[in-house]
DRENDO-1510 file (C-alpha; in Angstrom, 1 decimal, always signed):
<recs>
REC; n; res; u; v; w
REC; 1; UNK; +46.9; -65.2; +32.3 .
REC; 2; UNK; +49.8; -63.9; +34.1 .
REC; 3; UNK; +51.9; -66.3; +36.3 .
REC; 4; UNK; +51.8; -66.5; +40.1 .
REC; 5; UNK; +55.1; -65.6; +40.3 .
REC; 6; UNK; +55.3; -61.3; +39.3 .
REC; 7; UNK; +58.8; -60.0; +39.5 .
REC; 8; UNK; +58.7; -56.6; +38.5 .
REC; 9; UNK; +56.4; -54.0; +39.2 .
REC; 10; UNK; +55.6; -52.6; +35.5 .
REC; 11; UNK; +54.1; -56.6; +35.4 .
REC; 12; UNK; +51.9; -56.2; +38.9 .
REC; 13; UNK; +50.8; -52.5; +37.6 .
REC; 14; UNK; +49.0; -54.0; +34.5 .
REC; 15; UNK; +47.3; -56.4; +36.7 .
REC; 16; UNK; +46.3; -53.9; +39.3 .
REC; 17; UNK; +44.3; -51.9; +36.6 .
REC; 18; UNK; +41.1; -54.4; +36.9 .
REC; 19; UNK; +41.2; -53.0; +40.2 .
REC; 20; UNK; +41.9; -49.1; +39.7 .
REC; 21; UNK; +39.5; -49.2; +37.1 .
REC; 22; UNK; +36.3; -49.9; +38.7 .
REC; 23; UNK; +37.4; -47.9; +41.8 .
REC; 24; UNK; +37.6; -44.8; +39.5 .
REC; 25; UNK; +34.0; -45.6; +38.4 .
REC; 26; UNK; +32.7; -45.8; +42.0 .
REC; 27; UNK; +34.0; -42.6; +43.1 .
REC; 28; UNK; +32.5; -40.4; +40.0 .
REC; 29; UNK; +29.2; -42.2; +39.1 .
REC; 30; UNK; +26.7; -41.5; +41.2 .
REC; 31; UNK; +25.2; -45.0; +41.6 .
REC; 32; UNK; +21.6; -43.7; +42.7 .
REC; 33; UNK; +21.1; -41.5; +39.8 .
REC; 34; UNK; +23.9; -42.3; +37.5 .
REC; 35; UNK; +25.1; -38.7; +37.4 .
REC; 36; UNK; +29.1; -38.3; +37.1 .
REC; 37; UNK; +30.8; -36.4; +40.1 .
REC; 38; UNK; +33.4; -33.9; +38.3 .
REC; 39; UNK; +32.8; -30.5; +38.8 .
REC; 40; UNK; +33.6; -28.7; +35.6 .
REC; 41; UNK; +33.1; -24.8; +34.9 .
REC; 42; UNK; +30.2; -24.0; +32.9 .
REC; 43; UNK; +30.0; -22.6; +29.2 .
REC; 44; UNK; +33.0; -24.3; +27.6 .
REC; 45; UNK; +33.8; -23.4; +24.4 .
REC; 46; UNK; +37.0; -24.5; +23.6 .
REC; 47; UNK; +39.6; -26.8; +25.5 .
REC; 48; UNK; +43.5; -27.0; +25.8 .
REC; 49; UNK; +45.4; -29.8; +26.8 .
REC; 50; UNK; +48.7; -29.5; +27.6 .
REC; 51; UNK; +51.1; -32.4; +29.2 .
REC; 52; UNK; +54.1; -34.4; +28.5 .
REC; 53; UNK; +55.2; -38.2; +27.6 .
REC; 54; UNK; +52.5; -40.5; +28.1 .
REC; 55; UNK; +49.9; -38.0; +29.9 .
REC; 56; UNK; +50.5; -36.3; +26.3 .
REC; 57; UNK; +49.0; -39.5; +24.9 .
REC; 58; UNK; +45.9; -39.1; +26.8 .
REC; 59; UNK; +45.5; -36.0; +25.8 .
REC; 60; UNK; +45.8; -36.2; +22.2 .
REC; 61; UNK; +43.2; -39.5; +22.6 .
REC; 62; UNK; +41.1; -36.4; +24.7 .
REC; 63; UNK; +40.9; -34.6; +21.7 .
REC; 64; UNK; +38.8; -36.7; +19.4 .
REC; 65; UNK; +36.9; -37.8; +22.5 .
REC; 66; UNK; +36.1; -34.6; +23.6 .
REC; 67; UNK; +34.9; -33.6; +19.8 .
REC; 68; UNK; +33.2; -36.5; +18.9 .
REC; 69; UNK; +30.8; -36.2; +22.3 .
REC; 70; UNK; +31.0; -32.5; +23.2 .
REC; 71; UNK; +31.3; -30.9; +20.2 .
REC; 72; UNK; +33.7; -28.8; +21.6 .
REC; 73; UNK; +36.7; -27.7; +19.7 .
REC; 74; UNK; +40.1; -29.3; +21.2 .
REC; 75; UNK; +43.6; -29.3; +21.0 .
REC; 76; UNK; +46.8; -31.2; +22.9 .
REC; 77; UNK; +49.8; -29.4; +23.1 .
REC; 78; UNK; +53.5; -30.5; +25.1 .
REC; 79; UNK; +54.3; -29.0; +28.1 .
REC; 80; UNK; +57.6; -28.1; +26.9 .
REC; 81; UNK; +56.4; -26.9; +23.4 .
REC; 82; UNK; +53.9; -24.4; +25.3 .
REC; 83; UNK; +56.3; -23.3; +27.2 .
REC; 84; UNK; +58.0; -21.8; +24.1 .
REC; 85; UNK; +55.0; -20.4; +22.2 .
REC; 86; UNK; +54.7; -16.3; +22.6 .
REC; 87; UNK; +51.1; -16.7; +22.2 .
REC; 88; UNK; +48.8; -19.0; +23.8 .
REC; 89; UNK; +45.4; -19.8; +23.1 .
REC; 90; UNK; +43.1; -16.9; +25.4 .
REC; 91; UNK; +40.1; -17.4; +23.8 .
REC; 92; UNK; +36.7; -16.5; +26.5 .
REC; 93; UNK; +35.5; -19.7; +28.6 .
REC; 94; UNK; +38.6; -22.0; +27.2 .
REC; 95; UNK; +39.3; -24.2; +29.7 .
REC; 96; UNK; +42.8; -25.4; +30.1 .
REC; 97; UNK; +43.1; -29.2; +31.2 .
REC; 98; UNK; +46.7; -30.0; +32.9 .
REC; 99; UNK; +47.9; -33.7; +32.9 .
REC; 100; UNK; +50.2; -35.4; +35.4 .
REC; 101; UNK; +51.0; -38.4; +37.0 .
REC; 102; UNK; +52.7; -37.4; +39.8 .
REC; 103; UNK; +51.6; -33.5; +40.3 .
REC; 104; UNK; +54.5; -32.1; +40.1 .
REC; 105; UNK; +56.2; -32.4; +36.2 .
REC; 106; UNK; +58.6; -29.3; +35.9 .
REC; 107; UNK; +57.2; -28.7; +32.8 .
REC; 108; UNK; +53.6; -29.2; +32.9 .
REC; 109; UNK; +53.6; -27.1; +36.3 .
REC; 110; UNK; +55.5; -24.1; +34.7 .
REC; 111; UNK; +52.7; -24.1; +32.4 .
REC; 112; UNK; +49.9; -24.1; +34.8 .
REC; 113; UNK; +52.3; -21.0; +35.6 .
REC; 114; UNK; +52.6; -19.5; +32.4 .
REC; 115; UNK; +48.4; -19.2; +31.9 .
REC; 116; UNK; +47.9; -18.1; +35.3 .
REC; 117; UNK; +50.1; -15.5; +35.1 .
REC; 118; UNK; +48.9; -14.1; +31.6 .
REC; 119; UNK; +45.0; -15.0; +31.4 .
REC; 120; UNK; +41.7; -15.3; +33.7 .
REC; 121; UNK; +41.3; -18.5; +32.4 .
REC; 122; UNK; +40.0; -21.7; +34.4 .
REC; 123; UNK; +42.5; -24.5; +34.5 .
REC; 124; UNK; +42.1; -28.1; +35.6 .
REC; 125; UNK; +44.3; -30.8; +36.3 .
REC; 126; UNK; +44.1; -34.7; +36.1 .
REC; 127; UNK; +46.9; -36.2; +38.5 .
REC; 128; UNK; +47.2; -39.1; +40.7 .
REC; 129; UNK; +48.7; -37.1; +43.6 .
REC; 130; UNK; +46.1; -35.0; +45.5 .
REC; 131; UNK; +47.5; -32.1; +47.0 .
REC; 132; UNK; +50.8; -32.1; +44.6 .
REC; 133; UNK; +52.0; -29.1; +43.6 .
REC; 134; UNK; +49.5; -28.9; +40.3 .
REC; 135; UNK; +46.6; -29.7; +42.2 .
REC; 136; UNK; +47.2; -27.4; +45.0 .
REC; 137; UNK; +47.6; -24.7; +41.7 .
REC; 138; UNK; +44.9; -25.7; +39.5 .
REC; 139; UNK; +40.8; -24.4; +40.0 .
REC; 140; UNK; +39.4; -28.0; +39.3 .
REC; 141; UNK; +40.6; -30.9; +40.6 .
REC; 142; UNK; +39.8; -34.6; +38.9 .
REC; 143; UNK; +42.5; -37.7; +40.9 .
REC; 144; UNK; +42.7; -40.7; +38.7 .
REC; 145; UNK; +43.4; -42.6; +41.6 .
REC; 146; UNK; +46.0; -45.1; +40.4 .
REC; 147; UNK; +47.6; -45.3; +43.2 .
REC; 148; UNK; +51.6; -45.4; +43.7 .
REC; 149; UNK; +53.3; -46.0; +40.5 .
REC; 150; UNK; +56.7; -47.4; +40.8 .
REC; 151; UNK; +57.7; -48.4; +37.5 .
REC; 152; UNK; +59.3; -45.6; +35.5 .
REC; 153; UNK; +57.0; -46.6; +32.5 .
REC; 154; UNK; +53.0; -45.2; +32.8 .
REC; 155; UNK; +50.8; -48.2; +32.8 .
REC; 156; UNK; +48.5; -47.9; +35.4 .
REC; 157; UNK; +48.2; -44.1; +35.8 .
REC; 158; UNK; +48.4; -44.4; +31.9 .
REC; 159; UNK; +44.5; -46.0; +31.5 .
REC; 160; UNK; +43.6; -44.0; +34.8 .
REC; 161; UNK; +43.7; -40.8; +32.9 .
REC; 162; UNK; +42.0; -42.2; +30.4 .
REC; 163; UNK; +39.3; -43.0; +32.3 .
REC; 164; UNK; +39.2; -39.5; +33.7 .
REC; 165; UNK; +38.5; -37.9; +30.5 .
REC; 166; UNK; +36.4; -40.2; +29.3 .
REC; 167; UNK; +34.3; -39.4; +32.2 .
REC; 168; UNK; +35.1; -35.6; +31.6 .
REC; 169; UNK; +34.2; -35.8; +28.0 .
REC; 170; UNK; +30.7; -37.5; +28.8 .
REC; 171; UNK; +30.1; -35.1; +32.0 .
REC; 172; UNK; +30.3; -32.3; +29.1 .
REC; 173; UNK; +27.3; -34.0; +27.5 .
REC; 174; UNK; +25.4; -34.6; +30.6 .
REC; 175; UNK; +26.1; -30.3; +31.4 .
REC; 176; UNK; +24.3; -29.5; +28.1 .
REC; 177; UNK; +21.7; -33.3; +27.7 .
REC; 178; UNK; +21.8; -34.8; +31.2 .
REC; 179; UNK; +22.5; -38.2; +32.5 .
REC; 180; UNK; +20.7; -40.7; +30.3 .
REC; 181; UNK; +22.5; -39.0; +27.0 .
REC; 182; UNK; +25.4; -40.9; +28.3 .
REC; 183; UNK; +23.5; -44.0; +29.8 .
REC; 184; UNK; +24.7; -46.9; +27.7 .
REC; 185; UNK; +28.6; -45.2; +27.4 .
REC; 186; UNK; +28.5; -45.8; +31.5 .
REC; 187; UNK; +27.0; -49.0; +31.2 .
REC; 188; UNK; +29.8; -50.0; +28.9 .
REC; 189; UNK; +32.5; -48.7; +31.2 .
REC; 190; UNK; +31.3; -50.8; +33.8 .
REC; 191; UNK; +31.9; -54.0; +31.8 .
REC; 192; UNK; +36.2; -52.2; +31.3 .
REC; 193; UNK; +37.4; -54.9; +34.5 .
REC; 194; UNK; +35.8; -57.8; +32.3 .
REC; 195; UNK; +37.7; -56.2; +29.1 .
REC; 196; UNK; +40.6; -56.2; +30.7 .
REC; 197; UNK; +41.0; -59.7; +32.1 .
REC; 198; UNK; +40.0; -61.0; +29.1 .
REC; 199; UNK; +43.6; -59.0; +27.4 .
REC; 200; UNK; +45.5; -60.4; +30.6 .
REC; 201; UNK; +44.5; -64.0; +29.1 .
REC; 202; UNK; +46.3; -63.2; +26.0 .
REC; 203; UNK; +49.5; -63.5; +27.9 .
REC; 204; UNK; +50.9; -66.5; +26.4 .
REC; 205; UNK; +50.0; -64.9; +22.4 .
REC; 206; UNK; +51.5; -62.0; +23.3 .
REC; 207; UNK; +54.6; -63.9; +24.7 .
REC; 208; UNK; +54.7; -65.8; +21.3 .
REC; 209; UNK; +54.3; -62.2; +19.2 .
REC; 210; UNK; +57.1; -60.2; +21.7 .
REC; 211; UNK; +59.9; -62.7; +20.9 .
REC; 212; UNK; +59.4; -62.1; +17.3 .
REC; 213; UNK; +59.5; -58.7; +18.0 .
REC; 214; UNK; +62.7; -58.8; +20.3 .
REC; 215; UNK; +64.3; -59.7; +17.4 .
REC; 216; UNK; +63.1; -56.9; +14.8 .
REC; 217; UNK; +65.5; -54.0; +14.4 .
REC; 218; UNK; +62.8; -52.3; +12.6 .
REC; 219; UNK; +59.1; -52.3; +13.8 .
REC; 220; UNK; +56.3; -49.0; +12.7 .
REC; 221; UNK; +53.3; -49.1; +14.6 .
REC; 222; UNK; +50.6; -47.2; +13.1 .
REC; 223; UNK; +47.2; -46.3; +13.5 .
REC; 224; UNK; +44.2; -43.6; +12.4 .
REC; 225; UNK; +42.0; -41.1; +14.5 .
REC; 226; UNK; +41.8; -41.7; +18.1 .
REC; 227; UNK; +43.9; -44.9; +17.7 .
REC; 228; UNK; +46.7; -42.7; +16.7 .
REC; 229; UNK; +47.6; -42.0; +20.6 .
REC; 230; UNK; +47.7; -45.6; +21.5 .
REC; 231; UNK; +50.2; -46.3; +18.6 .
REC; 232; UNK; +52.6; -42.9; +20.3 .
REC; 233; UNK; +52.1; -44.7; +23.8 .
REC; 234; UNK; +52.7; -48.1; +22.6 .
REC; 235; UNK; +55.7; -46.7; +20.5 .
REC; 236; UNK; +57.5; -44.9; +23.9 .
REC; 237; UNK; +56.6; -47.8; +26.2 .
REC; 238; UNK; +58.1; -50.2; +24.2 .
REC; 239; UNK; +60.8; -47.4; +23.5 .
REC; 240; UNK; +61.6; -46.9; +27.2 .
REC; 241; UNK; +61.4; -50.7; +28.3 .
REC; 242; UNK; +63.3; -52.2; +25.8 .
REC; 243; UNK; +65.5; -49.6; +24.0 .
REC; 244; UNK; +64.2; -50.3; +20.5 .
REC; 245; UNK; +63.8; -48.3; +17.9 .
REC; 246; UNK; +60.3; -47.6; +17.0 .
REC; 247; UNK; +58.5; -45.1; +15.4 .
REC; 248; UNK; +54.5; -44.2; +15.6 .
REC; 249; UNK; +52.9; -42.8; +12.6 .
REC; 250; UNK; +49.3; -41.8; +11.4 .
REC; 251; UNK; +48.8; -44.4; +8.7 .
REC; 252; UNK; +47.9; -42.0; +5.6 .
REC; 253; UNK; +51.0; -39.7; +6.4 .
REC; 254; UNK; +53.2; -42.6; +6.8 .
REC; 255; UNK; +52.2; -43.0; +3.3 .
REC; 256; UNK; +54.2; -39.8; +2.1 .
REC; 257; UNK; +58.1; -40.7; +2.2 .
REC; 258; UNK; +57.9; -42.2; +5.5 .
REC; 259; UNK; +56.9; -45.4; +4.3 .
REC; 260; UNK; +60.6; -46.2; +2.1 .
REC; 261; UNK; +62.0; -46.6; +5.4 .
REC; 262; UNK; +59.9; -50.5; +4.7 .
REC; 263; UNK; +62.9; -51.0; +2.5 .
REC; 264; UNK; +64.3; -52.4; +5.5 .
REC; 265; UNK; +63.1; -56.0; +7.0 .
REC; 266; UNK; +59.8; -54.9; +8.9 .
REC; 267; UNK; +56.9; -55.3; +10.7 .
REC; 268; UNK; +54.4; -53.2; +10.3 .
REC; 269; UNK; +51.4; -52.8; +13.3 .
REC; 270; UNK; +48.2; -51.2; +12.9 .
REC; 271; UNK; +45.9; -50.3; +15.6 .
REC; 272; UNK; +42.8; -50.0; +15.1 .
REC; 273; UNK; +39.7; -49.5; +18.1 .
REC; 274; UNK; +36.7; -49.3; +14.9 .
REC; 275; UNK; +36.3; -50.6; +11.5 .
REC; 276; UNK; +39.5; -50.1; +9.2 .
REC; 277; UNK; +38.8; -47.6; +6.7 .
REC; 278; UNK; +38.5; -48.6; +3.5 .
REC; 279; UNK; +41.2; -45.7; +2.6 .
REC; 280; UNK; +43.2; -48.1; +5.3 .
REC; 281; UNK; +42.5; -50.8; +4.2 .
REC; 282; UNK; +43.9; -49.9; +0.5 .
REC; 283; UNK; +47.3; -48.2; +2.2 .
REC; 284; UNK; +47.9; -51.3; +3.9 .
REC; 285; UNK; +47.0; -53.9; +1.5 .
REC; 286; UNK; +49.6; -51.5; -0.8 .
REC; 287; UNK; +52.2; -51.7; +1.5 .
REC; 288; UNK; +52.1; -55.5; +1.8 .
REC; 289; UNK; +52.3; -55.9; -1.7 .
REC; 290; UNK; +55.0; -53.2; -2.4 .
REC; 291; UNK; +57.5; -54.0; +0.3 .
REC; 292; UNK; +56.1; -57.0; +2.0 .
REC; 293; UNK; +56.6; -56.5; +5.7 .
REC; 294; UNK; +55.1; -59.0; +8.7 .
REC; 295; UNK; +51.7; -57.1; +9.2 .
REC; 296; UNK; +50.3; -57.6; +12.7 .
REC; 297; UNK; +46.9; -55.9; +13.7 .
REC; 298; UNK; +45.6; -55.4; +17.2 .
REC; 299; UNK; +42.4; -54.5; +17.2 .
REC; 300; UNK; +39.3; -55.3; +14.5 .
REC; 301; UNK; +40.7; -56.1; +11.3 .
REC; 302; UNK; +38.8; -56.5; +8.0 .
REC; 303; UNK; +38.8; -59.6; +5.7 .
REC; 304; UNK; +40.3; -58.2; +2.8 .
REC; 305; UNK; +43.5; -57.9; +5.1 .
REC; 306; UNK; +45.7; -60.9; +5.7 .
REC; 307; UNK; +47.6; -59.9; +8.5 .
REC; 308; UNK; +50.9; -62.3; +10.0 .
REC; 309; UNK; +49.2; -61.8; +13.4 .
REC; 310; UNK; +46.1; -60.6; +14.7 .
REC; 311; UNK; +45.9; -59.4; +18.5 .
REC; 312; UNK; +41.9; -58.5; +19.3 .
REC; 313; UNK; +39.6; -58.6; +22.2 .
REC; 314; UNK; +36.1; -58.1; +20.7 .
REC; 315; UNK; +34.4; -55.0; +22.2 .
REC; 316; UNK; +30.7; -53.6; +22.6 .
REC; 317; UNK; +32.2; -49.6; +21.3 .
REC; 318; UNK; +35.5; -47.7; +20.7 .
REC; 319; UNK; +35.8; -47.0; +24.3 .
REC; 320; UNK; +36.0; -50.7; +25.4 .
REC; 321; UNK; +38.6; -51.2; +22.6 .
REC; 322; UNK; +40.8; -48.5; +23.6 .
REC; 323; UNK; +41.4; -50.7; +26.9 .
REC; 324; UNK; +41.4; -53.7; +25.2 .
REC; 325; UNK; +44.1; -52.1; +22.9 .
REC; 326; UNK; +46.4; -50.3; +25.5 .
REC; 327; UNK; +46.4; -53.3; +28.0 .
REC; 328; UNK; +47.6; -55.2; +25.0 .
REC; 329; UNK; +50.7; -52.8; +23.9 .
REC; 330; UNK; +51.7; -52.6; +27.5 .
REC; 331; UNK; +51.9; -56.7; +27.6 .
REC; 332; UNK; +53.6; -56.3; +24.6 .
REC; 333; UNK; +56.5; -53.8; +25.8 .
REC; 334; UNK; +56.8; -55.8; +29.2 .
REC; 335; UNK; +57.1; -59.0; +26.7 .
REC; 336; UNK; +59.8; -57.7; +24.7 .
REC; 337; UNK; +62.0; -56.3; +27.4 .
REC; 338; UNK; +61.8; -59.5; +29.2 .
REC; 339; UNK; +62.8; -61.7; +26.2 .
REC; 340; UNK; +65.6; -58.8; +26.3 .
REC; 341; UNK; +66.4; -59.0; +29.6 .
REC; 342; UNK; +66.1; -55.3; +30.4 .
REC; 343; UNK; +65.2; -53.8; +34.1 .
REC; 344; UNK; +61.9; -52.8; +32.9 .
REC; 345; UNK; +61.1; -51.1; +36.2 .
REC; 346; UNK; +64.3; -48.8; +35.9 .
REC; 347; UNK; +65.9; -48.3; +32.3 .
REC; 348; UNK; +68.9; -47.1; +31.6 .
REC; 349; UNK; +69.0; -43.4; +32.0 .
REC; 350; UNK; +65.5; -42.5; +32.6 .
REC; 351; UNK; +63.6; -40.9; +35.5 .
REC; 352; UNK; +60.8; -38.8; +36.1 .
REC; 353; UNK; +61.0; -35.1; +35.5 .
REC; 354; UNK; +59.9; -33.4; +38.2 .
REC; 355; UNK; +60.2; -30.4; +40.2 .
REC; 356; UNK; +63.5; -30.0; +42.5 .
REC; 357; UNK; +61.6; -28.9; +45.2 .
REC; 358; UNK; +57.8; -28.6; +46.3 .
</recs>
């Protein structure tokens, strides 16, 4: 468990999240009839995500999500990178879903701009700042309610978003089913503040993986599926905090070229929120034998894998391991930069991008 003594605030921001998460859940579950509270236009047919650094994380986790329990077709796409397309997706009842954590990402904002100004299309955004610039632009409004964030690294507002389109993906279900086709999801999320003490009790294992980590100069975290967007945010928090050089791959494409770079003394993490693949299972049990890097899995791991460390809460679904995995990674980036002695609260060179003026 974390000590009494917290002295920065990307280390109180972790712990706050047994509290944000719960709040989230009172404010859109109904707890009389178990209905969520997000109003969301009707007839949906296809949805757009579109956000940068970490809220682009949530949104490419949104994507399988959103599929998997909707049916609806998806796609996440970076602020700036939409910004640059000539065309944009205009397709009849698309809704377009804008992430932020602050309301007011230059980017993200001037892309609320860009399909206001050149389709009838509704738009929603996702922030933790009501009445920011992006709310005040956007036709539905979901806050994720984190509260202040003062580290420069997403931690909190990171797993508040993520709650918010989990809610929005099973609210999609309960438009088209009702409320008891997403009973025993809900009953799961209630359990998330339980989850996530018990990943705050890893501290001391995670303290014990991070300072062999401090000292790799080459570390691939990969994953599969909806894991995939944990291994991008656990790459850039770890990335921002700490300076190091890591890269996030999909496991199978690391496969192709990519994977030479193992060459090089490595470690080699795989996340994973379900049972490994047995395609996975092969490509890693090949790239232990071939190039022998320190394996570590966070996450359910399979037998016929001998990892160098294992890092796992066990989980009732996906959804529960999602938070299990995240609050892990973060512990892990905050570990590392410690043992480094980096401000984790301000790196070197980084800010938020925002808009000059509201």
């Amino acid at each position: 468990m974390f000590g009494k003594k917290i002295q920065t605030n990307m280390e109180l921001e972790i712990i706050e999240q047994k509290k944000i998460i719960p709040y989230i859940l009172m404010k859109y579950i109904n707890p009389q009839s178990g209905d969520i509270k997000i109003d969301l236009p009707q007839n949906i047919r296809k949805i757009v995500l579109v956000a940068s650094g970490s809220s682009y994380h949530c949104a490419r986790f949104a994507v399988d999500l959103l599929e998997k329990f909707s049916g609806i077709e998806s796609r996440a796409i970076y602020s700036s990178e939409f910004l640059l397309k000539s065309v944009i997706p205009h397709d009849e009842n698309t809704l377009y879903i804008f992430i932020t954590q602050s309301g007011e990402t230059s980017d993200t904002i001037k892309s609320v701009e860009k399909v206001k100004s050149s389709t009838s299309l509704k738009t929603l955004c996702i922030t933790n700042k009501e009445n920011s610039t992006i709310w005040n632009m956007c036709d539905y409004r979901v806050a994720c309610y984190a509260g202040v964030e003062n580290g420069i690294a997403a931690t909190k507002s990171f797993t508040s978003q993520m709650l918010c389109l989990i809610l929005i993906s099973l609210k999609l279900v309960e438009n088209v089913h009702g409320s008891e086709a997403t009973k025993e999801y809900k009953e799961s999320l209630i359990h998330l503040p339980i989850i996530i003490e018990r990943a705050l009790a890893k501290r001391d294992e995670i303290k014990s993986f991070a300072a062999r980590m401090a000292k790799e100069n080459n570390i691939i975290i990969t994953a599969d599926g909806i894991s995939y967007s944990l291994a991008k945010e656990a790459a850039l928090k770890t990335k921002e905090t700490s300076y190091k050089n890591i890269s996030a791959a999909i496991l199978g494409e690391f496969m192709h070229g990519h994977v030479a770079v193992l060459n090089n003394k490595s470690t080699l993490i795989y996340i994973a929120v379900n049972k490994i693949s047995e395609r996975s299972v092969s490509n890693l049990n090949k790239i232990k034998l071939d190039y022998n890097p320190k394996l570590a899995i966070i996450g359910p791991t399979d037998n016929r894998l001998k990892p160098d460390y294992h890092l796992y809460i066990e989980c009732e679904n996906e959804i529960q391991q999602m938070f299990a995995d995240v609050i892990i990674c973060q512990q892990i980036a905050l570990e590392i930069a410690l043992k480094l002695k980096r401000n984790v609260d301000h790196p070197k060179g980084l800010h938020k991008v925002v808009v000059d003026s509201i």
